[in-house]
C-alpha positions in Angstrom: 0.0 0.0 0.0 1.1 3.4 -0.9 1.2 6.1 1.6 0.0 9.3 -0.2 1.4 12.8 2.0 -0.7 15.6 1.6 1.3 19.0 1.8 -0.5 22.3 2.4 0.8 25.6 1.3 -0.7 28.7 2.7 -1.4 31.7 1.0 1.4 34.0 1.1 0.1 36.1 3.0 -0.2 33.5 5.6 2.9 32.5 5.9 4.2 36.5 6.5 1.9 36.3 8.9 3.2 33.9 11.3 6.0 36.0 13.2 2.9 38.2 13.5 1.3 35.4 15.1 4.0 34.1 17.4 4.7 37.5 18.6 1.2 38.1 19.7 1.1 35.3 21.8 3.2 36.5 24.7 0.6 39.3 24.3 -2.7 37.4 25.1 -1.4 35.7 28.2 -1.9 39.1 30.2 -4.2 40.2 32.3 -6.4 43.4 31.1 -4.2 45.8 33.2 -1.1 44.7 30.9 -3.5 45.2 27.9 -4.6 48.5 28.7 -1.0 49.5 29.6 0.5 47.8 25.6 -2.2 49.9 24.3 -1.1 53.0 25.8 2.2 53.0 24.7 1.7 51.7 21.5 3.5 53.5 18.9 0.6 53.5 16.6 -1.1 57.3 16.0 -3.6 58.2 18.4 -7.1 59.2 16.6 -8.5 62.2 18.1 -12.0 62.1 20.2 -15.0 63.2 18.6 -17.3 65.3 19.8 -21.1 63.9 20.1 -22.3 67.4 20.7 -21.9 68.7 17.3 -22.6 65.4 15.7 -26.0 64.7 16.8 -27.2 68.4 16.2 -25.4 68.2 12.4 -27.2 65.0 11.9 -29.9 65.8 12.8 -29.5 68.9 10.5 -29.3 67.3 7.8 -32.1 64.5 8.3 -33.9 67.7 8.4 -32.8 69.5 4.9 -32.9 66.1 3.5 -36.9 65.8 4.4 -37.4 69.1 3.3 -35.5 69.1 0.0 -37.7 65.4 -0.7 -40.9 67.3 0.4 -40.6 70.1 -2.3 -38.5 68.0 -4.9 -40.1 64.3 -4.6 -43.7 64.2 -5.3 -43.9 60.7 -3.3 -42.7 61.8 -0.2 -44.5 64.8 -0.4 -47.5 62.8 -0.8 -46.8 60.5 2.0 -46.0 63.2 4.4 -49.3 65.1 3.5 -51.6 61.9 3.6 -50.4 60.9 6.8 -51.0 64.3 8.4 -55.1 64.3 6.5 -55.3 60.5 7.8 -54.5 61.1 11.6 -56.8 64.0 11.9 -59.6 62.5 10.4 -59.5 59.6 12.6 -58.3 61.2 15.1 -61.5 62.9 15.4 -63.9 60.0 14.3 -62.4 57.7 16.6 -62.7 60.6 19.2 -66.0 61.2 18.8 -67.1 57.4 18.6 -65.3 57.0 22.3 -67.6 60.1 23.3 -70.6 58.3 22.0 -70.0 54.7 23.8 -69.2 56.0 27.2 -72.2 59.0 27.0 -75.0 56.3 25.8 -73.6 53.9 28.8 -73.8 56.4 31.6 -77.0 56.6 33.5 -78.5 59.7 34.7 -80.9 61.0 37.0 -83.5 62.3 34.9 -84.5 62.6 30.9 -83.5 66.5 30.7 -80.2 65.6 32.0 -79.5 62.5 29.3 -81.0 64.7 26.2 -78.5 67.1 27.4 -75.9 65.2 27.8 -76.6 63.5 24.3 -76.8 66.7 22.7 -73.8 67.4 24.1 -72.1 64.4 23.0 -73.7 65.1 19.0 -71.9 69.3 19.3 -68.5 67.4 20.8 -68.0 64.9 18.1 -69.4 67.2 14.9 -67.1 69.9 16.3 -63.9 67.6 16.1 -65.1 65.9 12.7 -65.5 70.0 11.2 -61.9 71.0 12.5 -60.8 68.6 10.6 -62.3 68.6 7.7 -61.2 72.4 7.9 -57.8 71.4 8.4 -57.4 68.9 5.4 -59.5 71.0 2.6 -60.2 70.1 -0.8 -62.5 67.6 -1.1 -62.7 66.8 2.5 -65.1 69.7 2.6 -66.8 68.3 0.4 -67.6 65.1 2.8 -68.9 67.7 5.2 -71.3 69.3 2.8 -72.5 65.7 2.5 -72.5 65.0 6.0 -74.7 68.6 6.2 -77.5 67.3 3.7 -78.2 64.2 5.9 -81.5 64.9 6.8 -81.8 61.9 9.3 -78.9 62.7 11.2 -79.3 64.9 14.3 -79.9 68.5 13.9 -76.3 69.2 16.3 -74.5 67.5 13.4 -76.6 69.4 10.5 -76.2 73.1 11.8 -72.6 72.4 12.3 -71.7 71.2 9.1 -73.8 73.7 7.7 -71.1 77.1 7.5 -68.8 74.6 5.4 -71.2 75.1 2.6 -69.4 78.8 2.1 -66.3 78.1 3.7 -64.2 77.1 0.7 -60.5 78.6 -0.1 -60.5 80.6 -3.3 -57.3 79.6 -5.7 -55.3 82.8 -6.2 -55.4 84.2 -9.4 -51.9 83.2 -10.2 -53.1 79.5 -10.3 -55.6 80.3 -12.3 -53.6 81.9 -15.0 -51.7 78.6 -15.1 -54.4 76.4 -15.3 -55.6 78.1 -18.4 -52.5 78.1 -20.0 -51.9 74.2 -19.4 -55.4 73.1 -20.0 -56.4 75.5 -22.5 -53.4 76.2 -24.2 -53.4 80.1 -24.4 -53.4 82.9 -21.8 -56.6 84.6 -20.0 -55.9 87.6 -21.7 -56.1 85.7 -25.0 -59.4 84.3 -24.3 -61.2 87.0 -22.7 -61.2 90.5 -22.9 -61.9 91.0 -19.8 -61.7 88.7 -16.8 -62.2 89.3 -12.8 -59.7 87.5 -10.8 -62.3 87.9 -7.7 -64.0 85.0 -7.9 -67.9 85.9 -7.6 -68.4 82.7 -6.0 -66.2 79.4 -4.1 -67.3 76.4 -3.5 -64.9 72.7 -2.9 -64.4 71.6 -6.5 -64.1 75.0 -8.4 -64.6 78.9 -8.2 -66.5 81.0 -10.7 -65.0 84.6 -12.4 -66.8 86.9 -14.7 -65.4 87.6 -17.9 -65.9 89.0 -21.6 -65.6 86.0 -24.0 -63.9 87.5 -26.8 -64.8 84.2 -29.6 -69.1 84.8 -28.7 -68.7 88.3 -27.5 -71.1 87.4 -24.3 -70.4 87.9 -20.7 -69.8 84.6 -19.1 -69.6 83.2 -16.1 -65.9 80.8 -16.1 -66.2 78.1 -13.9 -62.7 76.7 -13.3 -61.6 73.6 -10.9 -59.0 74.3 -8.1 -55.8 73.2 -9.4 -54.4 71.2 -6.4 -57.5 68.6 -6.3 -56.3 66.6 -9.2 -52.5 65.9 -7.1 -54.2 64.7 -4.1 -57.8 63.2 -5.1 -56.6 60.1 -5.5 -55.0 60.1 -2.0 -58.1 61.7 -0.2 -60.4 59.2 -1.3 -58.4 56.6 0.1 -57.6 58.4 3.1 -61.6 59.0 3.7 -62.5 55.5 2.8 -59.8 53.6 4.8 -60.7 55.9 7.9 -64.1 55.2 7.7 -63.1 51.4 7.6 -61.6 51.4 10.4 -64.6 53.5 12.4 -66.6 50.3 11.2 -63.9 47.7 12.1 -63.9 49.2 15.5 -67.4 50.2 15.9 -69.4 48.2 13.7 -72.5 50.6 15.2 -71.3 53.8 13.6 -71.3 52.5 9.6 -70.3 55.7 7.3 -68.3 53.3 4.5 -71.2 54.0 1.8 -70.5 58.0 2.4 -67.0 57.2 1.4 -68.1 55.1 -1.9 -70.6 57.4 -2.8 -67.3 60.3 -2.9 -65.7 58.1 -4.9 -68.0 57.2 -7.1 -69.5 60.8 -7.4 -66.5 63.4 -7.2 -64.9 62.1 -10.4 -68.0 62.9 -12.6 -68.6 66.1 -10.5 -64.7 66.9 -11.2 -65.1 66.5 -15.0 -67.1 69.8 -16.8 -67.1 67.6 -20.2 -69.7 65.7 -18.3 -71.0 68.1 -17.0 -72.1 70.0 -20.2 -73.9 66.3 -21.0 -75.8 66.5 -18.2 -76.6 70.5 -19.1 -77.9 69.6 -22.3 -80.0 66.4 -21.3 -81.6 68.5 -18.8 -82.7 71.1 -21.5 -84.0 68.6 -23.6 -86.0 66.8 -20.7 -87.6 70.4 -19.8 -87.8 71.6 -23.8 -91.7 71.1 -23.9 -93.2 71.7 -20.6 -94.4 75.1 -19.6 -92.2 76.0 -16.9 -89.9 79.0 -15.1 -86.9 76.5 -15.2 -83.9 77.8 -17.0 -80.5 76.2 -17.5 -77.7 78.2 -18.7 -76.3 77.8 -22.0 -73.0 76.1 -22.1 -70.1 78.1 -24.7 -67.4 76.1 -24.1 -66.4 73.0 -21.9 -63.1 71.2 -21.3 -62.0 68.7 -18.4 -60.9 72.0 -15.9 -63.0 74.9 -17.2 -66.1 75.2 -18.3 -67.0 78.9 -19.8 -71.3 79.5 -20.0 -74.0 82.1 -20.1 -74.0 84.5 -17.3 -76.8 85.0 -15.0 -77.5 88.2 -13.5 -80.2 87.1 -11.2 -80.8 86.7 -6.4 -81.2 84.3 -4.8 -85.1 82.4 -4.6 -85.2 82.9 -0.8 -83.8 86.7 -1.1 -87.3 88.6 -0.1 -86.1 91.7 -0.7 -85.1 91.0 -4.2 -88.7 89.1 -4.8 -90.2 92.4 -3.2 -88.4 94.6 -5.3 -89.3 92.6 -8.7 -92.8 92.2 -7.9 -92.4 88.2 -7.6 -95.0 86.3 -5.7 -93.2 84.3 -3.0 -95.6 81.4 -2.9 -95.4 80.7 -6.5 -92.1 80.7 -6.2 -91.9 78.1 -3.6 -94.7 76.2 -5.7 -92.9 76.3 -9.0 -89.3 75.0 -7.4 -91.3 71.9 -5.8 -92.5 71.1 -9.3 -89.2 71.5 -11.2 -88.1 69.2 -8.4 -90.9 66.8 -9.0 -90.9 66.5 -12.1 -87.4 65.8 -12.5 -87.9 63.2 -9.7 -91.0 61.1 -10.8 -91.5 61.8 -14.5 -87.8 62.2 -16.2 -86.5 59.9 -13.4 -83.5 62.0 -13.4 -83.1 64.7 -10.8 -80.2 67.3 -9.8 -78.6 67.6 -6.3 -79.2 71.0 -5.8 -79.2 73.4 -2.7 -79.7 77.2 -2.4 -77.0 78.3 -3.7 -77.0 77.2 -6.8 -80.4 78.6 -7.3 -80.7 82.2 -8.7 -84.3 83.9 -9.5 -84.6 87.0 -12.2 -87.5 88.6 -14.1 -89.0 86.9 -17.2 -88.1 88.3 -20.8 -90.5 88.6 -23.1 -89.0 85.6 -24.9 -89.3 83.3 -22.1 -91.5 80.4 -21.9 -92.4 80.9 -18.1 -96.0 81.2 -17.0 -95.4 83.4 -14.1 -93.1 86.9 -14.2 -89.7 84.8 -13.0 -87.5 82.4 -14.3 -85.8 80.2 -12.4 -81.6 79.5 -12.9 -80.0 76.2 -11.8 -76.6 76.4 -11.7 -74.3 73.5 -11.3 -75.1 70.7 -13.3 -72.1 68.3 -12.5 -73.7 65.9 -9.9 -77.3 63.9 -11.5 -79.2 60.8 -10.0 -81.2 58.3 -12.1 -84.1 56.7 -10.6 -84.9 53.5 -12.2 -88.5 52.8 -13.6 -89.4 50.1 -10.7 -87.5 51.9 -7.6 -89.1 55.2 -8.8 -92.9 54.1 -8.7 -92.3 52.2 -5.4 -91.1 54.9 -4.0 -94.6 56.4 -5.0 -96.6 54.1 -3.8 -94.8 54.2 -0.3 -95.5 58.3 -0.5 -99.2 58.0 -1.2 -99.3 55.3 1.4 -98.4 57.9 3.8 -100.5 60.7 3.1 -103.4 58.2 2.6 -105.7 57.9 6.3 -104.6 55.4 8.1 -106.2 51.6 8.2 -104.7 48.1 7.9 -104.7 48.0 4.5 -102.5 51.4 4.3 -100.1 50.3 7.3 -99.1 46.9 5.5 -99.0 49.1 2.1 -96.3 51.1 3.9 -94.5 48.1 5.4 -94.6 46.7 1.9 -93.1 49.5 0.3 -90.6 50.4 2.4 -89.3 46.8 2.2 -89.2 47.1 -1.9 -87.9 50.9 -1.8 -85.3 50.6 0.9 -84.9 46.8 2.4 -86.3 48.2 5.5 -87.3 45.4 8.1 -90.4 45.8 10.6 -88.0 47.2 13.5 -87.0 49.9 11.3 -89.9 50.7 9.9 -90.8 53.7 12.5 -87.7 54.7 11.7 -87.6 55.1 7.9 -91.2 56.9 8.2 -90.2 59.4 10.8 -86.6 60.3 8.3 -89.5 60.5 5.3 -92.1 62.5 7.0 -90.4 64.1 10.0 -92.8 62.6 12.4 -91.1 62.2 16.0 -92.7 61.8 19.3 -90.9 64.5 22.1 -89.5 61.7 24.2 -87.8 60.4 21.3 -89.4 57.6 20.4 -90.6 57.2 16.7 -94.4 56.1 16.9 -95.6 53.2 15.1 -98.6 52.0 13.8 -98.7 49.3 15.7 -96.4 50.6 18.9 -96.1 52.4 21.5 -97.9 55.9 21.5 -97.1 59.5 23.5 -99.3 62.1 23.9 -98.8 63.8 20.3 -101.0 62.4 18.2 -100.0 61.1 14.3 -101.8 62.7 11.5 -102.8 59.6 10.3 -103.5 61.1 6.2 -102.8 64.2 4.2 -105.9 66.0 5.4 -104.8 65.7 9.3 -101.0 67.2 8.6 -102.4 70.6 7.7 -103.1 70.8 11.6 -100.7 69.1 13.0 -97.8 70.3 10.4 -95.4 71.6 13.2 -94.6 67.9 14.6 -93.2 66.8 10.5 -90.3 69.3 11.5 -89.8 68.1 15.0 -87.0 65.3 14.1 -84.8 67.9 13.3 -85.2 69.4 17.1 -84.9 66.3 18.9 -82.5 64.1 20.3 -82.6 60.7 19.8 -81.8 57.9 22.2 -78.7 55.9 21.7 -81.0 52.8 20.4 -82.5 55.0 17.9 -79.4 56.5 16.8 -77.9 53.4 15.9 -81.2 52.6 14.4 -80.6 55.4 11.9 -77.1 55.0 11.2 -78.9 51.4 10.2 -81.7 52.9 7.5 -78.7 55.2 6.0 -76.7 51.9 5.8 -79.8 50.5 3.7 -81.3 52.5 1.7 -80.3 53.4 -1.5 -78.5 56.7 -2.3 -81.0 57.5 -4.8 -83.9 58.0 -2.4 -81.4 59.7 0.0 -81.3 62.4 -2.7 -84.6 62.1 -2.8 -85.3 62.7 0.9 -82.7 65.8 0.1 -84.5 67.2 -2.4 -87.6 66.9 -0.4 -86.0 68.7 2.6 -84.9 71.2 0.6 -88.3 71.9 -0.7 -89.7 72.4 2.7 -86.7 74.5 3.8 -87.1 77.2 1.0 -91.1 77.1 1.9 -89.8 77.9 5.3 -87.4 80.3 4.2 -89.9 82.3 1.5 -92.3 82.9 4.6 -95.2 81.8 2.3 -98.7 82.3 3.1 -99.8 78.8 2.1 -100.6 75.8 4.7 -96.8 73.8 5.1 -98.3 71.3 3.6 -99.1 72.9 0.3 -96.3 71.2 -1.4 -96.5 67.9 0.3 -99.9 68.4 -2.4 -97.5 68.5 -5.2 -95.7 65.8 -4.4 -98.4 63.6 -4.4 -99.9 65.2 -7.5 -96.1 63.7 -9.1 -96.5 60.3 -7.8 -99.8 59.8 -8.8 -98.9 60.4 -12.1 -95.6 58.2 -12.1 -97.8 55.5 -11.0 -100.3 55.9 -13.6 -97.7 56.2 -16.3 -96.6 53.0 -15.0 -100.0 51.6 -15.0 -100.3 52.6 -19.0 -96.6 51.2 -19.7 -98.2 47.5 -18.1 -101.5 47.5 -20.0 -99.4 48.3 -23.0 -97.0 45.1 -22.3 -99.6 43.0 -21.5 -98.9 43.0 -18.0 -102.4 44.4 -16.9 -105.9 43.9 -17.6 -108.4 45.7 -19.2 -110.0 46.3 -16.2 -107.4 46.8 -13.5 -106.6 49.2 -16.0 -109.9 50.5 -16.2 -110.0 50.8 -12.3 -106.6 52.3 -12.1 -107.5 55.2 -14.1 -110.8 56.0 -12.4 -108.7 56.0 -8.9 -106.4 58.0 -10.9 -108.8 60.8 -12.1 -110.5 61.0 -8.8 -107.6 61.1 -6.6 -105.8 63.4 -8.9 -109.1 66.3 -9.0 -109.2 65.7 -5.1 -105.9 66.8 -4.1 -106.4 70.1 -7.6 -109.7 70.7 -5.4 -107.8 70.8 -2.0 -104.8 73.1 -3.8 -107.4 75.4 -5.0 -109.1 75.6 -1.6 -105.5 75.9 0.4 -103.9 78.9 -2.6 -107.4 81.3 -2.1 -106.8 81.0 2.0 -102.9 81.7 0.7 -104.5 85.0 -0.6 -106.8 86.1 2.1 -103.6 85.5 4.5 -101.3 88.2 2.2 -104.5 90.0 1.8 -105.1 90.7 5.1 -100.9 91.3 5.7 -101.1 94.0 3.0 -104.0 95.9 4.8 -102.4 95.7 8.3 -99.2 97.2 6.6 -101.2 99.8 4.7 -102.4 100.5 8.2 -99.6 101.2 10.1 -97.0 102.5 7.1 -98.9 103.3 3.8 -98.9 101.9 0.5 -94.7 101.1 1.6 -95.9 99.4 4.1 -98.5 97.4 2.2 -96.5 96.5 0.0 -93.4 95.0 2.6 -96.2 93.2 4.8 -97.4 91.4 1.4 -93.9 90.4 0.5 -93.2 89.2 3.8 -90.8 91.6 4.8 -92.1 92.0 8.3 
């Protein structure tokens, strides 16, 4: 056998390493005093101390020019930095004011003044924090409040506090205007108008209006343009709004707002887009171009993405008296001719605007126009439209003359029955749902049903009974609910559709400018009109069947005597209610003339005092 010797040859390196080696090993045997004392006198050169007082203040330094060069510089970071700030106040404050809620509802107190207090309380708290922020962030978190303001159901505490953000926008200075035209439009201001106001005449949280002389049509115009920052951040504040509102629901499953923060982002796009909004102007024209009516939509001139340039209206507000006064413009027509623009659009086109006061102007008539009365009515803002489909629309019609209808079993299971098909609303919530429709609360906060509890105000129980009793249909808006009902509302809001949301808006609205015109007409004047609408959406529905075969000759029969009876009752009732309208400003005119002259007459009539 054959012994095979394996040599190794180290590196180079290693082997002029060795007396290296060898030498140290005297050196590792001592103690650490003789270490200490080698390393002292080592003839190596010493390196000098630092000092950590001028290097964590340099560091720090510049850690801070670095985040503040990638702030202005990196559009990322600026991003991230600006989103985290929106995020943490917004749920800062929800989560705040959803802690206030849970411990106020589980206190017990000594009497019912103290806990409607202390609920009220807890509703001014938590809509206070929820505003500062929305303040705080901007852009089209002022837009979620002006949502959060048009919740009708919602207590009145959060309402009226939302309610200033609907003029407390931010005007873009001119200088970002200038720009915008230039990148969108491709030429200056001064090359598209001859003259142009950089005061805006009006702000609101997607865009401002200016005044200007269109040079190509030689008209004055109104130029609505969008605020230039919303585009850089929309994408981040809808996500900021809808993850917040996820985790309110994650940790309070009670307190369910995630559908307010799909609605934004299914909405704000369209309403962010004046190409589609010029669609929607001229579909509305042609929807109103053969009915007799004071409606008029301003013509469009030009539209692009950012700026949309249309016919200026010189015109006051509906609800302005003064202005009505001065024009000679009957105040309850007025109030009667909105509901029906609003009606119509509703039940008959099924396909209504999402308007409020603002956007709302009132002038003389021309001779040209096609109004019956001496006004014409302007509605501005055409970027935001609901469709109501066919089946939801006449359901919801049938639930509406359900409740003006006298009360029996057969109407209080019609009313169960429709409020299932319009909203998904369950027996529990029924009371509920009514009360947000109709307005109808008893003063210890518990919503009367047909078949529960009752308190010592009596229910009109059909049309003719609200004329008396017309004060209780506003008295949801003054009370404060129990916690149980609360959450009970957050529930219907949950449910029903956001179509007949808007349509409970549009119905609040109506009664609020009624309220605001100080008309002479019973409140429930236009509830009349209202039902005059659905009566006619269900009959057109009733004619669309027979004509599909889905109805007999006589259900059909039937269905258009009930019709035509029906229909001349409530006429009957309007005529009654518009000559005690008259005798009520009648006698107001001769009281003024009384005290102040023909002046005086003439204010008392208008409603000027």
């Amino acid at each position: 056998m054959h012994r095979v010797i394996l040599k190794f040859r180290a590196p180079p390196s290693w082997r002029s390493s060795r007396s290296f080696l060898r030498s140290q090993k005297p050196f590792v045997r001592h103690n650490n005093t003789d270490l200490h004392k080698r390393l002292a006198s080592s003839d190596a050169p010493q390196r000098p101390q630092e000092k950590s007082w001028l290097w964590y203040p340099g560091t720090l330094l510049a850690l801070t020019g670095v985040g503040y060069y990638a702030y202005e510089n990196h559009q990322p970071s600026r991003h991230a930095v600006l989103a985290t700030l929106r995020c943490s106040r917004l749920a800062r404050a929800a989560i705040s004011g959803a802690i206030d809620y849970k411990l106020t509802l589980a206190r017990t107190f000594t009497s019912e003044e103290e806990r409607l207090e202390a609920v009220s309380q807890c509703h001014v708290r938590s809509a206070t924090k929820v505003l500062n922020a929305l303040l705080a962030n901007g852009g089209i978190y002022i837009k979620l409040g002006q949502h959060i303001a048009s919740l009708i159901v919602l207590p009145k505490e959060w309402t009226s506090t939302m309610a200033p953000l609907q003029d407390r926008c931010d005007a873009t200075p001119y200088e970002g205007i200038a720009a915008l035209f230039l990148s969108d439009m491709g030429q200056t201001i001064g090359e598209l108008f001859d003259d142009f106001d950089p005061i805006p005449i009006g702000v609101a949280s997607l865009a401002q209006v200016h005044v200007g002389h269109h040079k190509a049509s030689g008209r004055k115009v109104a130029v609505k343009v969008q605020h230039p920052h919303l585009v850089e951040f929309f994408n981040i504040d809808i996500n900021m709004v809808q993850s917040t509102l996820g985790w309110i629901k994650y940790w309070f499953p009670e307190f369910e707002f995630t559908w307010l923060g799909e609605e934004m982002g299914e909405n704000l796009p369209r309403e962010m887009d004046f190409v589609h909004e010029a669609r929607n102007t001229a579909r509305v024209v042609a929807d109103f171009e053969n009915i007799k009516t004071s409606l008029h939509i301003p013509e469009v001139i030009s539209a692009n993405k950012r700026v949309l340039i249309m016919e200026y209206i010189q015109g006051g507000r509906v609800d302005d008296l003064a202005y009505l006064s001065q024009h000679n413009i009957d105040r309850n027509k007025v109030a009667l001719e909105l509901t029906r623009i609003f009606n119509r659009m509703v039940f008959m086109n099924g396909w209504f605007h999402d308007p409020h006061p603002g956007n709302l102007l009132i002038r003389p008539a021309s001779k040209s126009s096609k109004s019956p009365y001496n006004f014409e009515i302007a509605l501005l803002d055409h970027g935001l439209y609901f469709d109501l489909e066919r089946e939801l629309r006449v359901n919801y019609s049938r639930f509406w003359l359900s409740l003006i209808a006298r009360s029996s079993p057969t109407v209080d299971a019609d009313r169960r029955k429709y409020a299932a098909l319009v909203g998904d609303i369950t027996s529990d919530l029924y009371p509920v749902f009514e009360a947000a429709i109709t307005g109808r609360l008893s003063p210890d906060g518990i919503i009367e049903a047909d078949d529960g509890p009752k308190s010592d105000t009596q229910r009109a129980t059909g049309m003719l009974d609200m004329a008396s009793q017309i004060e209780e249909m506003e008295l949801a808006r003054n009370i404060v609910a129990p916690g149980d009902i609360l959450v009970s509302v957050l529930d219907v809001l949950r449910r029903l559709p956001r179509r007949v949301l808007m349509v409970m808006k549009l119905n609040d609205l109506a009664r609020h400018l009624d309220h605001s015109l100080a008309t002479t007409h019973s409140s429930v004047r236009i509830f009349l009109i209202t039902s005059k609408y659905c009566m006619k959406a269900v009959w057109q529905d009733e004619k669309n069947r027979f004509r599909e075969g889905g109805l007999g000759l006589g259900s059909f029969l039937g269905s258009a005597w009930a019709f035509a009876t029906e229909y001349s009752k409530i006429t009957f009732i309007e005529l009654m209610m518009d000559w005690q309208a008259s005798l009520v400003k009648s006698s107001a005119w001769l009281r003024g003339f009384y005290s102040r002259g023909l002046a005086g007459a003439h204010d008392a009539a208008a409603g000027l005092y």
